[in-house]
C-alpha positions in Angstrom: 109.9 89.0 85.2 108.7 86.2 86.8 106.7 83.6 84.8 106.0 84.9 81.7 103.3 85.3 79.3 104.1 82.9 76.7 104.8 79.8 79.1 101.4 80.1 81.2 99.8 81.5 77.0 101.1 77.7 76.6 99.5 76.4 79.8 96.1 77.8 79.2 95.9 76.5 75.8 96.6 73.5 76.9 93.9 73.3 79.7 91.1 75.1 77.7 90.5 74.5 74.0 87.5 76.6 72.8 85.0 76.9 72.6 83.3 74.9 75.3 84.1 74.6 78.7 87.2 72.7 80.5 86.3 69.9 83.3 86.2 71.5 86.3 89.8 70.5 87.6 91.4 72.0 84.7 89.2 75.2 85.3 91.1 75.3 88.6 94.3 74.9 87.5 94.0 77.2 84.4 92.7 79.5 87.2 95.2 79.5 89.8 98.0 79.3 87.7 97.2 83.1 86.4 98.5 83.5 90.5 101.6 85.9 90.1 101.4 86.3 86.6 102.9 89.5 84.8 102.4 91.4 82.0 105.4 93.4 80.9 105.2 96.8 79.6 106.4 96.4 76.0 102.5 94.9 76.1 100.7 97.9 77.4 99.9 100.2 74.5 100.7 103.1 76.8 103.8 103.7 79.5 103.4 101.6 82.5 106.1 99.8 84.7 104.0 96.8 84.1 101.4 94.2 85.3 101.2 91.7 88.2 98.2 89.5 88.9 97.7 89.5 92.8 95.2 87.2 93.0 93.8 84.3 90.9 90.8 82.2 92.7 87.5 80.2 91.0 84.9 81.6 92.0 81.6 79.1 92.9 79.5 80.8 90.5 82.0 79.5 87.5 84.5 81.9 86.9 87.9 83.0 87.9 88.2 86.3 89.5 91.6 88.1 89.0 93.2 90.7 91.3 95.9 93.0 89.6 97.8 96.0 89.5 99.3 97.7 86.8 102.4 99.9 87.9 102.6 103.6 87.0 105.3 105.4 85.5 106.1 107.8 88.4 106.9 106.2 91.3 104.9 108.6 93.4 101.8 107.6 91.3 98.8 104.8 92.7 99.0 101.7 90.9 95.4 101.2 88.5 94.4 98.0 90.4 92.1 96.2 88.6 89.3 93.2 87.9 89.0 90.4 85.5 86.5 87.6 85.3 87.1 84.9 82.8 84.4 82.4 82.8 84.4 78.7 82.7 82.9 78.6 79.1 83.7 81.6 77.6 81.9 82.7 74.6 85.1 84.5 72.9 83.3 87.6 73.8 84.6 90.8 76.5 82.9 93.7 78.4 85.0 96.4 79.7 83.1 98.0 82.4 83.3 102.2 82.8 83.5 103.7 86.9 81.6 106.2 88.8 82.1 110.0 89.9 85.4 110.7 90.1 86.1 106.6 90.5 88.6 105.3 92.8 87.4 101.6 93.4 87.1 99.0 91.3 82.9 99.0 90.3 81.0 96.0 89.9 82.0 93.6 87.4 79.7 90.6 87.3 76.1 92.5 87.5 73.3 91.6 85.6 73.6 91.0 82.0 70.2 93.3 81.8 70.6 96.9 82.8 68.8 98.0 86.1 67.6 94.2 86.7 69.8 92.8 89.6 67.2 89.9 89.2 68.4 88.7 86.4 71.3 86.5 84.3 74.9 87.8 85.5 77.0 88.9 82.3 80.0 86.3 83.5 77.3 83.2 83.9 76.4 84.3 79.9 79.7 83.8 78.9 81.2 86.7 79.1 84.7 87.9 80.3 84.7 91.3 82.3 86.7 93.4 83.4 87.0 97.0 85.1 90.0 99.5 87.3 89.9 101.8 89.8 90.5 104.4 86.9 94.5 104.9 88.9 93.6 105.9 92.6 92.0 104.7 95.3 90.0 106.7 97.2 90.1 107.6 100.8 87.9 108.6 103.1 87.9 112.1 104.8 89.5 113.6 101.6 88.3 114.9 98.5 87.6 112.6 95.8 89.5 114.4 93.0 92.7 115.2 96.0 94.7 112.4 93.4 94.7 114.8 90.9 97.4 116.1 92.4 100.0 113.9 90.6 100.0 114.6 86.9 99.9 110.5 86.2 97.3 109.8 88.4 95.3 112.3 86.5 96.0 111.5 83.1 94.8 108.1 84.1 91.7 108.9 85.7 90.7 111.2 81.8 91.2 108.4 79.9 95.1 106.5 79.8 93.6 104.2 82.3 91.3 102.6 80.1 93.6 101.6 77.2 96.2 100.3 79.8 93.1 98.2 82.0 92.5 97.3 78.0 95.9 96.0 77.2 96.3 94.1 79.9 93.1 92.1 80.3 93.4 91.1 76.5 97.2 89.1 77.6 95.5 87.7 80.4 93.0 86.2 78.3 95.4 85.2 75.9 97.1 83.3 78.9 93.7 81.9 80.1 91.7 80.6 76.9 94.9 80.8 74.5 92.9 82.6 72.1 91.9 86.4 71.5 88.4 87.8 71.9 86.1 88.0 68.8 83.8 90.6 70.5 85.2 93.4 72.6 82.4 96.0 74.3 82.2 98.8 76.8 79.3 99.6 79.1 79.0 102.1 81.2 76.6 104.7 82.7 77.1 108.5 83.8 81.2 108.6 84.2 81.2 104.9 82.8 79.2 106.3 79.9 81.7 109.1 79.7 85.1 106.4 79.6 82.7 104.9 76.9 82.8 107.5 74.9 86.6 108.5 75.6 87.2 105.0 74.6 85.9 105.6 70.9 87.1 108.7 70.7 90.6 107.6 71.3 91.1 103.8 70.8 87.9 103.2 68.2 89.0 99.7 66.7 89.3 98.3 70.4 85.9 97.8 70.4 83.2 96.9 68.5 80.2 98.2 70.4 79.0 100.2 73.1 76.2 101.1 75.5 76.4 104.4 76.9 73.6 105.6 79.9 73.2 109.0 81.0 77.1 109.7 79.4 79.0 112.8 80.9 80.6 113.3 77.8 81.7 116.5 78.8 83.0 116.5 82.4 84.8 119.3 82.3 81.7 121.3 81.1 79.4 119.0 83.4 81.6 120.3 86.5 81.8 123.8 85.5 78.3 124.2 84.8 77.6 122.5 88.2 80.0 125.3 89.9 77.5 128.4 87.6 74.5 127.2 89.4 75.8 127.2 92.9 77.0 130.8 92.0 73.5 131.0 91.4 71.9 129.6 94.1 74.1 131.5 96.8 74.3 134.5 94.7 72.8 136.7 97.4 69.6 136.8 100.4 66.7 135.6 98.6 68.5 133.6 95.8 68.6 129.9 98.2 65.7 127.5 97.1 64.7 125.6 100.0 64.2 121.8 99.8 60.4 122.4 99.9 59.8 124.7 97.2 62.1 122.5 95.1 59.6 119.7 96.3 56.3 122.4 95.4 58.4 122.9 92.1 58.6 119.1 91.3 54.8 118.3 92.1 53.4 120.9 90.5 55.5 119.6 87.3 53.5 116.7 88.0 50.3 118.1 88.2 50.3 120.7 84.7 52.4 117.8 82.9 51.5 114.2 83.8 48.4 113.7 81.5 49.8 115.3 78.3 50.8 111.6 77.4 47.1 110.7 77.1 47.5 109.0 80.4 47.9 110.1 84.5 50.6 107.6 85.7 53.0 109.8 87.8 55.3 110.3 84.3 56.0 112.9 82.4 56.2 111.6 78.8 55.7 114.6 76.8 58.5 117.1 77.4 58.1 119.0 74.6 54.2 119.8 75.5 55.2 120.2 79.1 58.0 122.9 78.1 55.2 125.0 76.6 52.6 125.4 79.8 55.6 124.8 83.0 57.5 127.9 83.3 59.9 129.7 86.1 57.5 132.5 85.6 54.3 130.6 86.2 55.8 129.5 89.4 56.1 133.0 90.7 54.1 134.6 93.6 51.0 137.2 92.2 51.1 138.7 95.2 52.8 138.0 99.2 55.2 135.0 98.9 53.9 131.8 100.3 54.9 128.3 100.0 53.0 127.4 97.0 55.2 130.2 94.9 58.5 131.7 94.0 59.7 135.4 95.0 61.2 137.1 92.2 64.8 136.0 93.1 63.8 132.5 93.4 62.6 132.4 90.1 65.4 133.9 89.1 67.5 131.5 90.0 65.1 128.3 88.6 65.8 129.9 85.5 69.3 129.8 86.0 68.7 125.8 86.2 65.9 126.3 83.1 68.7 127.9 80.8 71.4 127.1 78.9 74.6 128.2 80.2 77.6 129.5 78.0 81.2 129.0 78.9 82.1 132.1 76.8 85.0 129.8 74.7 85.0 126.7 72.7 86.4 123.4 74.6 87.0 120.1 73.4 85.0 118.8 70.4 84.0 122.8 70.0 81.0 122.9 72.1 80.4 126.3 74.3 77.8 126.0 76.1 76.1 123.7 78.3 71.9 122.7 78.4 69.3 123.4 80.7 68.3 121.0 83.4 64.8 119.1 83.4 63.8 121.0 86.6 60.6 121.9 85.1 60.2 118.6 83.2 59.7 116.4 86.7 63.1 116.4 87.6 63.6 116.6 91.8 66.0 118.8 92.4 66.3 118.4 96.3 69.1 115.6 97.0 71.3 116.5 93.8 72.3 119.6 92.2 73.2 122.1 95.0 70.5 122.4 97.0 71.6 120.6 99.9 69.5 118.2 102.4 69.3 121.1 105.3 69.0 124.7 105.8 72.7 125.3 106.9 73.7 124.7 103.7 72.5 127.9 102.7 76.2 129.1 102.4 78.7 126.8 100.3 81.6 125.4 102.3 84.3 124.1 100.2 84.3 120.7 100.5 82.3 117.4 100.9 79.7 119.3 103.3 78.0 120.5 100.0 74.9 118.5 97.6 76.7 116.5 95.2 76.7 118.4 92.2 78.1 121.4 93.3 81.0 119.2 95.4 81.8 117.7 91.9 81.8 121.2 90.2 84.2 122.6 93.3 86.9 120.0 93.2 87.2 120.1 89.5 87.9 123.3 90.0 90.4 123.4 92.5 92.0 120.0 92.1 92.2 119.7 87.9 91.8 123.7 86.6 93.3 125.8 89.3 95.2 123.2 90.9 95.1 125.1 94.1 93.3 123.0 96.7 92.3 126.4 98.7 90.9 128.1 96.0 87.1 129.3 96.7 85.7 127.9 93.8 82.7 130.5 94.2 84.8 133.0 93.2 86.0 131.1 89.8 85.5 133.0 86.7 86.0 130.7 83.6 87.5 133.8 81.5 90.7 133.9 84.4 91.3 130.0 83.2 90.7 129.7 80.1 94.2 128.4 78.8 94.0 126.1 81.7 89.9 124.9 80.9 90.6 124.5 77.5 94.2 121.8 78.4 91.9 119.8 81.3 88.5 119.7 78.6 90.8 118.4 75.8 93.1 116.1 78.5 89.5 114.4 79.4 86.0 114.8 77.8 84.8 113.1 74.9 82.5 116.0 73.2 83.5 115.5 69.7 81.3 114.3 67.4 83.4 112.7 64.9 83.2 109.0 65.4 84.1 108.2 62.3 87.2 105.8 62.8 84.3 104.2 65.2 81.9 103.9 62.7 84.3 102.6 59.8 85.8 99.8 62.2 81.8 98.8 62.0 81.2 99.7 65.7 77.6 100.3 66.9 76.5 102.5 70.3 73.7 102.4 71.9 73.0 105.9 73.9 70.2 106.2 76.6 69.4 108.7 79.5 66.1 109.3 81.4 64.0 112.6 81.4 64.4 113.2 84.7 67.9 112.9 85.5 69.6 115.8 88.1 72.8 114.7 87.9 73.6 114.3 84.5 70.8 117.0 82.0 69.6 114.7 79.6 69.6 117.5 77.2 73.1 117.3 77.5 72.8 113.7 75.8 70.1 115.3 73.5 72.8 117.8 72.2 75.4 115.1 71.6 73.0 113.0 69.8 72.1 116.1 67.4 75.9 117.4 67.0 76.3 113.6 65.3 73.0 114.5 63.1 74.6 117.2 61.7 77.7 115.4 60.6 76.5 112.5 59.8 72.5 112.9 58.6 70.3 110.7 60.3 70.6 107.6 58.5 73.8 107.4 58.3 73.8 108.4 62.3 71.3 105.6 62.8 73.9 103.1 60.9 76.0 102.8 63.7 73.8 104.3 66.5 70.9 104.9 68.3 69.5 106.9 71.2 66.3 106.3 73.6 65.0 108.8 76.1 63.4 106.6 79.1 60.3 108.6 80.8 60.3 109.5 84.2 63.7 107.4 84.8 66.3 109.3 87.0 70.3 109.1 87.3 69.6 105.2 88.2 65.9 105.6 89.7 63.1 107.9 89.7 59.1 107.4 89.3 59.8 104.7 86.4 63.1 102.8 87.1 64.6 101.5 84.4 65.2 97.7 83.3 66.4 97.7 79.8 68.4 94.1 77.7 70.7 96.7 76.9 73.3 94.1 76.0 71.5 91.7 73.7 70.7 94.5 71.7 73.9 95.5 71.2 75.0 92.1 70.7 72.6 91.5 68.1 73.0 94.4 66.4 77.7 94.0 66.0 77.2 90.2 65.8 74.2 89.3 63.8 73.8 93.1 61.8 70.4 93.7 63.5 69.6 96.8 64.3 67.4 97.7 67.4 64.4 99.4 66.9 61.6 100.6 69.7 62.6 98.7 73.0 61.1 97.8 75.9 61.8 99.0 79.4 60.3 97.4 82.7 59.9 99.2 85.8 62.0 98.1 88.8 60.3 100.0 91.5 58.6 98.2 94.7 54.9 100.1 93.8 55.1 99.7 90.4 57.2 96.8 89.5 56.8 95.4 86.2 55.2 97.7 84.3 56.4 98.1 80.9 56.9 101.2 78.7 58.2 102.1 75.2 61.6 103.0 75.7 61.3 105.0 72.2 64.0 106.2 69.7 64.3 110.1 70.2 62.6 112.3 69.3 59.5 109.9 70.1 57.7 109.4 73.7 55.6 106.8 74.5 52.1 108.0 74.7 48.7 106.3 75.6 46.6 105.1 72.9 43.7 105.6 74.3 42.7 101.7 75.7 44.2 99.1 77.3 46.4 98.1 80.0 48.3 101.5 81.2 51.1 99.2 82.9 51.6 97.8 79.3 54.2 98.6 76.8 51.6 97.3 74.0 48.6 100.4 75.2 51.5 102.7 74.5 53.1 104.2 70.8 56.3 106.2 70.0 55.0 109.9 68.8 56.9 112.4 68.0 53.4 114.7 68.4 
């Protein structure tokens, strides 16, 4: 099988003794002679037909980018092609980086060490290695995202087997490369990257010893099916569409009851609970003609459809039932994500990618992973009809269940955060995970191992505060030298407002104003749970 693993394991010890960095000529050579290398099957903790590095090249900014693909099983399966980065010096440390939607490209693996800050260090140029797959397709344009569900492999890889496989095989290349195994192994990942974060623990818990998990859809299968109840809703009948400007009345009137129950007017919406009591469906509707500063009766109707929680009817993986409302009401903005379109025409729901991005998502899981029947009319789905089939795809791919305990005894830490505003993934769905491991665990004991930080006015990677956050010194700090993060500190990204800091606090708290000082300043600010 072409050179093998334990001559070129021999070779890169040989260039690169840790820890430190090799002269640059040996950085080279150790780099390029990764070129064709293969990693056989018997190394893969899961069936493959193997590995085979494509590519090996230094890269200028001090690292050696590898190319691969690992082989499927079924011959009419994609390959999972995949990126590693092995740094010059490498600091015996490894971040396994989690996709996007329903993946199909390789994401980003040398970003900024700092979440949200694309100003700051790269994680590679700290020392780290990375590495990151396509999740076992490729996408293609003009067809549906979730078409490779189709072929049972490609599917199984894309709900998790991807990830232990991208695992495997990234751990023998940098036993070829450094001639050493990693002392550190983490994942990070937001929305479906936060989801593989969580599928990762769930199912391969003393792979890793920490992880950072934004906005996580846990539960995709729920996620996708509760997407697919609120288009039902929204095209239910005449009356029931919400045009793009009453969602925007709906989102600046949020605004205007809710913005200065933190002590302080500053466009955010701090204090959900306080907001939840006065900002109601109902005290949106129209006293008396409709007009476009109110909601008719079957418009409101249909917010509270988005303000509710919705229940599947049966228990799915990890034994939730039910999904949580949507921070519609909390200044969430509605328009761009969760079904109602960006024009009028889409007042109807064609099956497809012509529809808002939340209710495409909840349609293809439909057709592609429950029903399996690409011309199914995913507005007619009843859950009931599929239950058999719900239940097989839930437990296949979501990560719901709170028992972490393998996780927890291996001494692994995870850090959980999600922003208040968030329409594409609820972040009461992250506030009912977070609770579920209350319950089992108590809360110190929960807070042992992990913590959880609801960001203010931050969105599914934007909104009115933007989030910065040294996500990954935390964690580090916390597995490597046992301290625990507290109250952080989040900076805001966003051209108008860059720079201004907040309390990113430890949930249940919100940051709110103390009364003096700075408002652009974490320090005017405390975590309150009141």
């Amino acid at each position: 099988m072409g050179r093998s693993i334990a001559i070129l394991a021999v070779l890169a010890g040989t260039l690169l003794a840790l820890p430190g960095a090799a002269p640059a000529q040996d950085n080279a050579a150790a780099c390029t002679a990764l070129s064709g290398a293969e990693v056989p099957a018997s190394a893969i903790g899961l069936p493959t037909s193997g590995a085979k590095v494509t590519a090996a090249s230094l890269d200028p900014a001090g690292y050696c980018k590898v190319l691969g693909a690992i082989a499927p099983k079924d011959p009419k399966a994609p390959n999972i092609n995949f990126q590693l980065n092995l740094p010059n010096s490498w600091n015996r440390k490894v971040v396994h980086f989690g996709g996007g939607g329903f993946d199909g490209s390789i994401p980003v693996t040398t970003g900024p060490a700092r979440f949200g800050d694309p100003k700051g260090p790269t994680v590679v140029s700290l020392g780290y290695a990375t590495f990151a797959s396509d999740s076992g397709h490729q996408a293609v344009r003009g067809q549906d995202a979730a078409a490779f569900a189709a072929n049972d492999e490609a599917m199984h890889n894309f709900a998790g087997d991807q990830l232990k496989k991208t695992h495997d095989v990234a751990i023998a290349l940098i036993k070829q490369r450094y001639g050493a195994a990693p002392k550190r192994m983490y994942f990070n990942g937001n929305s479906q990257g936060g989801h593989e974060a969580l599928v990762a623990l769930k199912r391969w818990p003393k792979d890793y010893d920490g992880a950072i998990a934004v906005h996580p859809v846990y539960d995709l299968t729920v996620l996708h099916l509760d997407a697919n109840h609120l288009a039902q809703a929204l095209y239910r009948g005449p009356g029931s569409w919400v045009s793009p400007a009453k969602a925007l009345m709906i989102y600046n009137k949020a605004i205007a009851t809710c913005d200065e129950l933190d002590g302080v007017k500053d466009g955010l919406i701090s204090n959900v609970r306080g907001c939840n009591k006065v900002y109601t469906p109902q005290s949106l509707s129209c006293p008396g003609l409709p007009g476009p500063d109110c909601l008719t009766q079957a418009e409101v109707e249909t917010i509270a459809v988005w303000n509710s929680p919705w229940k599947i009817g049966f228990p799915v993986e990890g034994g939730i039932d039910s999904f949580p409302k949507w921070p519609l009401l909390e200044g969430g903005d509605i328009r761009t994500n969760l079904g109602f379109g960006s024009s009028p025409n889409l007042q109807r729901p064609p099956v497809g990618g012509q529809n808002a991005f939340q209710a495409t998502m909840g349609d293809q899981q439909v057709r592609w992973f429950i029903t399996r029947d690409p011309t199914f009319d995913s507005i007619k789905f009843d859950p009931k009809d599929w239950k058999k089939q719900i239940v097989e795809v839930s437990n296949m791919q979501d990560a719901s269940t709170s028992d972490l305990g393998a996780f927890r005894r291996h001494g692994g830490k995870l850090l959980l955060m999600h922003g208040t505003i968030d329409m594409s993934v609820t972040p009461h769905n992250t506030i009912m995970y977070w609770d579920r491991l209350v319950k089992r665990y108590g809360l110190a004991d929960t807070k042992s191992f992990a913590r959880f930080y609801l960001a203010p006015g931050f969105s599914h990677g934007g909104g009115t505060f933007a989030v910065a956050w040294d996500s990954l010194t935390a964690l580090d700090e916390w597995v490597e030298k046992g301290k625990a993060p507290g109250p952080q500190v989040a900076s805001d990204t966003n051209t108008e407002t860059l720079g201004r800091t907040r309390p990113l606090c430890e949930y249940p708290a919100w940051p709110k104003y103390k009364g003096t000082g700075d408002i652009n300043s974490a320090a005017s600010f405390t975590c309150a749970v009141r």
